[in-house]
C-alpha positions as CSV (number, residue, x, y, z in Angstrom):
1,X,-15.7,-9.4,-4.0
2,X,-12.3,-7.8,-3.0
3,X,-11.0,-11.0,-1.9
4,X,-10.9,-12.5,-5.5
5,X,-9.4,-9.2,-6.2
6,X,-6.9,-9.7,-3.3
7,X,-6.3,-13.5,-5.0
8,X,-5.7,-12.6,-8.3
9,X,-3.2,-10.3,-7.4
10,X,-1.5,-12.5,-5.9
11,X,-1.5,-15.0,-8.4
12,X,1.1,-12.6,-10.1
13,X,4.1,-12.3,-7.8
14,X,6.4,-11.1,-10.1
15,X,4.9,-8.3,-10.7
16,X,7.5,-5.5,-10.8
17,X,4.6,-3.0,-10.6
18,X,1.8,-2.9,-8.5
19,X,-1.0,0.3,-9.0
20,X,-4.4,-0.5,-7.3
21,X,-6.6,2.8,-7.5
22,X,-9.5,2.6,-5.1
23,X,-10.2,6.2,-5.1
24,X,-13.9,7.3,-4.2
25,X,-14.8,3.3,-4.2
26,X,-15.9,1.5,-1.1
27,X,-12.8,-0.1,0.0
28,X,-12.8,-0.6,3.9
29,X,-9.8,-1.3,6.7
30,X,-10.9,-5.0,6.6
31,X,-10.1,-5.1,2.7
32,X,-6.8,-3.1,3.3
33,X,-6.0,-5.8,5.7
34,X,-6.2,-8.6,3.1
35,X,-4.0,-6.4,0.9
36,X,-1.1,-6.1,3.9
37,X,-1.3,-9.9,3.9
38,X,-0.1,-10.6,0.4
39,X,2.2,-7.3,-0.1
40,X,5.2,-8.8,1.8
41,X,5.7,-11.7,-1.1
42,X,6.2,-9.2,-4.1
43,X,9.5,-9.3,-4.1
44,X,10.5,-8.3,-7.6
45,X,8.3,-4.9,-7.0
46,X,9.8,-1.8,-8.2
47,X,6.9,0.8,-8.4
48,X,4.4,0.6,-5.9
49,X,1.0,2.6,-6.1
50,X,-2.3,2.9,-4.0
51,X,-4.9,5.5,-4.4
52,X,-6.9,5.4,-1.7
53,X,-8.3,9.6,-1.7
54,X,-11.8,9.8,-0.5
55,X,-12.5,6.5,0.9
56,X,-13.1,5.6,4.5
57,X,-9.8,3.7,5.2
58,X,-7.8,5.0,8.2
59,X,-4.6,6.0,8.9
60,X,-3.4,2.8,11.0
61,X,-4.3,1.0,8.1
62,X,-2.3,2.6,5.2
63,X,0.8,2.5,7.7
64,X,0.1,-1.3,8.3
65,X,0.5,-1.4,4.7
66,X,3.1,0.4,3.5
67,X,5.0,-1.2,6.3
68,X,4.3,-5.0,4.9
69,X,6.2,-3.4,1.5
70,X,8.9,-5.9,0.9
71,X,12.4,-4.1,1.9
72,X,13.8,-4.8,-1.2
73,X,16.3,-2.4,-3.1
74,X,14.4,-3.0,-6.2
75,X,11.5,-0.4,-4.6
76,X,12.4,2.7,-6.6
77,X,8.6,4.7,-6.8
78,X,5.9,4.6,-4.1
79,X,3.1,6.5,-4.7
80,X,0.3,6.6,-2.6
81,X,-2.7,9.1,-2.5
82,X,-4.6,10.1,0.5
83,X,-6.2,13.0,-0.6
84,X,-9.9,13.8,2.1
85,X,-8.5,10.9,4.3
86,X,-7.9,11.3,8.1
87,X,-4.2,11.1,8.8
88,X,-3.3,11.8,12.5
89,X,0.1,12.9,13.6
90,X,1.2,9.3,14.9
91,X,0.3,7.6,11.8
92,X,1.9,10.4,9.6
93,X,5.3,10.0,11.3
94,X,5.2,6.8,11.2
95,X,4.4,7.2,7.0
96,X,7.3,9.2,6.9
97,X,10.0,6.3,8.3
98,X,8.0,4.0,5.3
99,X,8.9,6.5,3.2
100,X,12.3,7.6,4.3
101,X,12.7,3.6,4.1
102,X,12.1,3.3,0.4
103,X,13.8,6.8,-0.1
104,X,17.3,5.1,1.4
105,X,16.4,1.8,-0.9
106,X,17.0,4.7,-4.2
């Protein structure tokens, strides 16, 4: 299941890019957790992507996230998609500072 997923990843920590595109799939908070595990060791990532439109994944859980993003000045892109996903005020803020975080890395 997604943890082998989640294993092979990161069997390949120096990958400079990183696009996982669970759009319209099943993915849930739990799997996103697993993923905020691992992220913080990519350390030679430059382009990070995650696609996570029209799933049940919340908020708290995409901020947990992009938060475990390795602060490393080699993070140039993020990308993330949201699209028909439940962001609340807090959570968007608190996207914002991730994303003013990799902004100041460019």
């Amino acid at each position: 299941g997604f943890t082998s997923i989640v294993k092979s990843i990161e069997s390949m920590l120096n990958l400079s890019k990183l696009k996982l595109y669970f759009d319209n799939s099943q993915i849930l908070n739990a799997n996103i957790t697993e993923l905020t595990k691992v992220l913080p060791k990519f350390s030679q990532l430059t382009t990070f992507c995650i696609d996570i439109s029209n799933t049940d994944v919340t908020d708290r859980y995409v901020s947990n996230l992009l938060a475990s993003l390795p602060s490393s000045p080699k993070l140039r892109k993020l990308h993330l998609g949201v699209g028909n996903c439940y962001i609340s005020d807090v959570s968007a803020r608190s996207l914002k500072d991730v994303i003013l975080r990799c902004n100041k890395l460019m």
